[in-house]
C-alpha positions in Angstrom: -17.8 22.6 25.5 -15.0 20.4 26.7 -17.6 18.2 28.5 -19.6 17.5 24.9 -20.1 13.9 24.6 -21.4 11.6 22.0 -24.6 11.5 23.9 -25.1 15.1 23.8 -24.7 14.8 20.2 -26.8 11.8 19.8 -29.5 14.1 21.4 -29.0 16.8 19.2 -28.9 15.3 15.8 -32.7 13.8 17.0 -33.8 17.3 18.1 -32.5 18.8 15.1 -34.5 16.5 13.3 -38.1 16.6 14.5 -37.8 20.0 14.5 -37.2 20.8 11.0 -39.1 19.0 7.6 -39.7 15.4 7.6 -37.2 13.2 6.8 -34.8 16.1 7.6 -31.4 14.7 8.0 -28.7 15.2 10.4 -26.5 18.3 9.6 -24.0 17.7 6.9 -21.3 19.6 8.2 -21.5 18.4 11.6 -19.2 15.8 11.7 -16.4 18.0 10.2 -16.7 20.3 12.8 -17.1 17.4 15.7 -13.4 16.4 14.1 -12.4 19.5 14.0 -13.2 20.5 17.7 -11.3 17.4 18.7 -8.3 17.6 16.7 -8.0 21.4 18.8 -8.8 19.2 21.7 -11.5 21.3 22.5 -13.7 18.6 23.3 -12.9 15.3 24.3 -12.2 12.1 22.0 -15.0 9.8 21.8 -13.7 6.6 23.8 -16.3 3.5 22.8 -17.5 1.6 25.8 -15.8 -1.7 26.6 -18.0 -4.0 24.5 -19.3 -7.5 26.3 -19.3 -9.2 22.9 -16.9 -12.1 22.7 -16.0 -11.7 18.9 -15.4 -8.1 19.4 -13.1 -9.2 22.1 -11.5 -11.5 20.3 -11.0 -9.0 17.2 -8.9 -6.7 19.6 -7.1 -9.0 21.1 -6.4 -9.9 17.1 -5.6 -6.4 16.0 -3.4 -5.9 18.9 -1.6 -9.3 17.9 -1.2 -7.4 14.4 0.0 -4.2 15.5 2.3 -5.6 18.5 3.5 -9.0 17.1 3.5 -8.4 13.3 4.2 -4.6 12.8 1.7 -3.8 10.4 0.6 -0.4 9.4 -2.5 0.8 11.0 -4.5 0.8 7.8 -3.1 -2.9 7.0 -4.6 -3.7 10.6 -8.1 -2.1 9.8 -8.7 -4.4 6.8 -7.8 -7.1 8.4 -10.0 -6.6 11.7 -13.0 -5.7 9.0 -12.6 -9.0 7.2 -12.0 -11.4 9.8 -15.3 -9.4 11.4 -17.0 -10.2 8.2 -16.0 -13.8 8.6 -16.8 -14.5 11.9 -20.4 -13.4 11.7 -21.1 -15.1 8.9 -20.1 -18.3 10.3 -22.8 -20.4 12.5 -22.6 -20.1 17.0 -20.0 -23.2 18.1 -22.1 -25.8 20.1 -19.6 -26.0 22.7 -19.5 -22.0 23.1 -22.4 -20.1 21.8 -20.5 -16.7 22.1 -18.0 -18.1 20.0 -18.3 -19.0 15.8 -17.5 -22.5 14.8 -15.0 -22.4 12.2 -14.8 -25.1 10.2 -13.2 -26.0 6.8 -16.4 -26.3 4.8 -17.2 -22.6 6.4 -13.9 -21.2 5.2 -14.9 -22.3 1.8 -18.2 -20.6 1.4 -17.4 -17.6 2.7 -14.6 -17.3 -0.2 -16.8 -18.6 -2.4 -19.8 -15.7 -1.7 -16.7 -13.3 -1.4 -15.3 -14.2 -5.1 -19.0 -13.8 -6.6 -19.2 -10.1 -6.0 -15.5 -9.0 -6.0 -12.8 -8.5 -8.5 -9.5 -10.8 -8.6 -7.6 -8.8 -6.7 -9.6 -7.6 -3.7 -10.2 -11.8 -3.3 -6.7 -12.2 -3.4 -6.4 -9.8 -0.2 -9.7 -11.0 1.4 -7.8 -14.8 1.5 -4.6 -13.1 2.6 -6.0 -11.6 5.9 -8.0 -14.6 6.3 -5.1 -16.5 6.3 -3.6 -14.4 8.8 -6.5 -14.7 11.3 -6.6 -18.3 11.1 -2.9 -19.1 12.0 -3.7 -16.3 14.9 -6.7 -18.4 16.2 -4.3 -21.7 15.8 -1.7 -20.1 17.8 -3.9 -18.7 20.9 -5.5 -22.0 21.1 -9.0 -20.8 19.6 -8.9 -23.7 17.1 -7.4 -27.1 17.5 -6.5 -27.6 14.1 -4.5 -25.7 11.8 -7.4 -24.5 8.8 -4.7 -21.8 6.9 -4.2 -23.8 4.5 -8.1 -24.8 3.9 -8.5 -21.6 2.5 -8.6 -22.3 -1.3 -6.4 -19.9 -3.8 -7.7 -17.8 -6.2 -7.2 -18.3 -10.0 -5.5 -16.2 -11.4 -2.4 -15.7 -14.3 1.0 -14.0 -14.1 1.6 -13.0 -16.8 -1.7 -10.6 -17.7 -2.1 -8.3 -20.9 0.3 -5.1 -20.1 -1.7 -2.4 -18.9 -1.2 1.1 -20.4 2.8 2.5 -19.5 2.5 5.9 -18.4 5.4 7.5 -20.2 7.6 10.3 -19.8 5.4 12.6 -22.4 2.1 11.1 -20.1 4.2 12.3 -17.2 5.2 15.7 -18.1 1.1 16.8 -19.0 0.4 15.5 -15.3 2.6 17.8 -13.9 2.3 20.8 -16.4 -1.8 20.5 -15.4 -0.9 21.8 -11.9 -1.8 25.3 -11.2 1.2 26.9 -9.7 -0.4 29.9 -8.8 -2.6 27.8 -6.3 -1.9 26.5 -2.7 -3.5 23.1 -4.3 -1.8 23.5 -7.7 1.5 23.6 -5.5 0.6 20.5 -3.3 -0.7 18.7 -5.9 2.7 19.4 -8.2 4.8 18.1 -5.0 2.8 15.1 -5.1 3.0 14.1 -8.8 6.8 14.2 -8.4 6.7 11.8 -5.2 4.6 9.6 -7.1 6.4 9.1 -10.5 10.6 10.7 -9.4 10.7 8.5 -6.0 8.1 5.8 -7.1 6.4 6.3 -3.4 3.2 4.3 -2.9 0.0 6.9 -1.4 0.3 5.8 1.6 3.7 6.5 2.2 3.1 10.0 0.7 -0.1 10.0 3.0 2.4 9.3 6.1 5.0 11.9 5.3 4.9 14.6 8.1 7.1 17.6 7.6 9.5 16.0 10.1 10.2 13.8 8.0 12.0 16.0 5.2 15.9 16.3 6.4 17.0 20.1 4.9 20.4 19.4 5.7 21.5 16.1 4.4 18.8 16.3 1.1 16.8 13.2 2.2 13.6 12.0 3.5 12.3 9.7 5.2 9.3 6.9 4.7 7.3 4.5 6.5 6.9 1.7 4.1 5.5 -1.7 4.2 5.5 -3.2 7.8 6.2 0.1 9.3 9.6 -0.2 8.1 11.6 3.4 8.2 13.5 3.9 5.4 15.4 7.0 3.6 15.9 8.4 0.6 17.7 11.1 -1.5 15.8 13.6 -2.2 16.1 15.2 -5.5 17.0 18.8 -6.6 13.4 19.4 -8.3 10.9 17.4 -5.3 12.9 19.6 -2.9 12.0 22.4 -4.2 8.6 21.7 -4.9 7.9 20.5 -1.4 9.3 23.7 0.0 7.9 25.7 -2.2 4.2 24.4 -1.3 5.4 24.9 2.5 6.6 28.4 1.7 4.0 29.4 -0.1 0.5 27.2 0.1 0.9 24.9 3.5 -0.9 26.0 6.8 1.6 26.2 9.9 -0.9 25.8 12.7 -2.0 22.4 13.8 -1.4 18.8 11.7 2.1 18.0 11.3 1.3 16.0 8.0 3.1 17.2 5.5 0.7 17.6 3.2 -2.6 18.6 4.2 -6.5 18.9 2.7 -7.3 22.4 1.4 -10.3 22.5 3.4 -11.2 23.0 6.9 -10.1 20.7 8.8 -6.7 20.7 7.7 -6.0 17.5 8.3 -3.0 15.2 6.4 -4.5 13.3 3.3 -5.1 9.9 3.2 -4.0 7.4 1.0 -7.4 7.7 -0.9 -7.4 11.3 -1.6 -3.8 11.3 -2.9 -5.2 8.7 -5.2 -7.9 11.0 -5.9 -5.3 14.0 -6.8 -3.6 11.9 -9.3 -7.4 11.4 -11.0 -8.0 14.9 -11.0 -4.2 15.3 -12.7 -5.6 12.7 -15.4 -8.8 14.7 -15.9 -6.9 17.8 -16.1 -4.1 16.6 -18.3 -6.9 15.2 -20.8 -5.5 11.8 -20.2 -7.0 8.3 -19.6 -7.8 7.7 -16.1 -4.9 5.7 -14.4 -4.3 4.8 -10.5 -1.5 6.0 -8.4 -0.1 3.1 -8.0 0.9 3.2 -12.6 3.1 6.3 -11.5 5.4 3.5 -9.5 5.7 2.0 -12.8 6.6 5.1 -14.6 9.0 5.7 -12.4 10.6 2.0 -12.3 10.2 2.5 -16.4 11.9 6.2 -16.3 14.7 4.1 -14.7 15.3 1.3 -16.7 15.0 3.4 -20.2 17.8 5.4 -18.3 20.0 2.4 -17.9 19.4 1.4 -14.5 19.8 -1.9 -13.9 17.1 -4.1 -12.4 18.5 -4.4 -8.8 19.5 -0.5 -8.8 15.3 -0.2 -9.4 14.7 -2.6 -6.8 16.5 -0.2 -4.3 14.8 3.2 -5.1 11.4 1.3 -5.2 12.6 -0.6 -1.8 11.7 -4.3 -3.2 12.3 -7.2 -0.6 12.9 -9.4 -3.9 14.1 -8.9 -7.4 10.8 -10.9 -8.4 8.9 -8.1 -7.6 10.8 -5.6 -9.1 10.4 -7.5 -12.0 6.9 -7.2 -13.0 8.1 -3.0 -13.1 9.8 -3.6 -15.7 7.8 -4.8 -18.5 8.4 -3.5 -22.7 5.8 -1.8 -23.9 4.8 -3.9 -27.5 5.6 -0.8 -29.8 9.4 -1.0 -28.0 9.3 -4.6 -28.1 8.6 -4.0 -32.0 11.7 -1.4 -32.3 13.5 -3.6 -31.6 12.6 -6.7 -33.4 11.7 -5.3 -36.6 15.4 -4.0 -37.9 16.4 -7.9 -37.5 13.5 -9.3 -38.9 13.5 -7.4 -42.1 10.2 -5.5 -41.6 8.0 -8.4 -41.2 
């Protein structure tokens, strides 16, 4: 088995396919257990060919430039090798070098412009980010002649938005109390809530955590945060012990060293996307609206500020660069606004 290779597999999936019905589809479970037999190392990783392709070429040399020279995270870099992929083959061959695309201003343009028509506000916003970044990276390694960063046009869009729901601390409590404790899963799951809205961790820093990462002795734990910054924090009395009690009691001790891991074979760490997906299934559960992980962060910045906290004291547990950020967390929900404004304007 250790000499299986992806051509062996190639061969099989197309055997196993004439052989059956037609149409007949590959295996489903067969790349779950082709992960699987690799993360025991009992066959080898699959290691791509060197490719001959002149973009590809210059993408790697680009993601390296990201991982090396800017310190992103690995899934930062991913997203920005996809989209700079995506604009590079939709721009037309140079005439000086075929291999290579001809960027141009007017090319930046329409490819946010066919971008914008299909995507929301937000992902658009990202999409000019990264293309940003790969054209002050083509500007620096001498691919382009002229600087073209700033040719890429912004995206409309307004600060101060309609407030979106606040989770609050009753919303809070019903996530948690929906966790099965008598479960492996209800115990992860209830560890995970409390990262989410106590410590205002994003999913992927509670996607990153390993069980390394948790310091026993000293009550704190450490993250990997934006830029692959390390950071630490307290850990409190009641995350503690729901973390060890999920280790104790519902996580497997042979193989990943993620600290929290999939309740399925392979028992891998979670991604970002399925602790996103846990906090849906807590909504679901809970009989509340659906909200994204990311509103927990709020709740927790909220939880903070109704406790007295002041604004730079949030800033710190949620690890903010700038106060600016930290203050879009702390918007008044209108019936507290009204509280407030009501004794003073005689009930009108």
């Amino acid at each position: 088995m250790a000499g299986l290779t992806a051509d062996e597999l190639d061969l099989f999936v197309r055997q196993w396919r004439t052989s059956g019905p037609r149409r007949r589809r590959a295996p489903r479970g067969l790349p779950v257990l082709v992960s699987y037999l690799r993360m025991q190392h009992a066959i080898p990783d699959l290691v791509p060919p060197p490719s001959e392709d002149r973009v590809d070429v210059l993408l790697d040399e680009y993601a390296t430039f990201l991982t090396d020279g800017r310190g992103l995270a690995e899934g930062t870099v991913r997203y920005y090798r996809s989209t700079a992929k995506r604009f590079l083959i939709s721009v037309p061959a140079s005439t000086y070098d075929a291999a290579l695309p001809q960027v141009t201003a007017s090319a930046i343009r329409s490819f946010v412009i066919a971008v914008s028509a299909r995507r929301s506000t937000g992902s658009v916003k990202n999409t000019v980010t990264a293309l940003r970044a790969l054209l002050r990276f083509l500007h620096v390694r001498g691919y382009l002649d002229d600087p073209l960063a700033d040719a890429v046009p912004a995206v409309a869009g307004w600060r101060h938005r309609p407030l979106p729901p606040i989770v609050g601390a009753g919303d809070v409590a019903r996530l948690l109390g929906s966790c099965d404790h008598r479960t492996a899963t209800g115990r992860r799951d209830h560890a995970i809530l409390l990262l989410l809205t106590r410590l205002g961790l994003r999913t992927g820093e509670v996607a990153a955590l390993t069980v390394d990462d948790v310091d026993w002795r000293t009550g704190e734990i450490q993250l990997r945060g934006k830029g692959n910054r390390y950071e630490r924090l307290p850990l409190p009395n009641d995350v503690g012990q729901a973390i060890a009690d999920y280790c104790r009691r519902g996580r497997r001790r042979d193989g990943d060293r993620g600290l929290f891991l999939h309740a399925r074979a392979p028992y891998r760490a979670l991604s970002s996307s399925a602790v996103g997906h846990i906090v849906t299934r807590a909504c679901e559960r809970a009989g509340l609206p659906r909200v994204g992980a990311h509103r927990l962060r709020h709740a927790a910045a909220d939880a903070l500020r109704r406790a007295g906290a002041p604004l730079f004291e949030i800033g710190q547990v949620l690890r903010h660069a700038s106060p600016v950020t930290t203050a879009g967390y702390g918007s008044i929900s209108a019936a507290e606004l009204s509280a407030v404004i009501m004794p003073w304007s005689g009930g009108a």
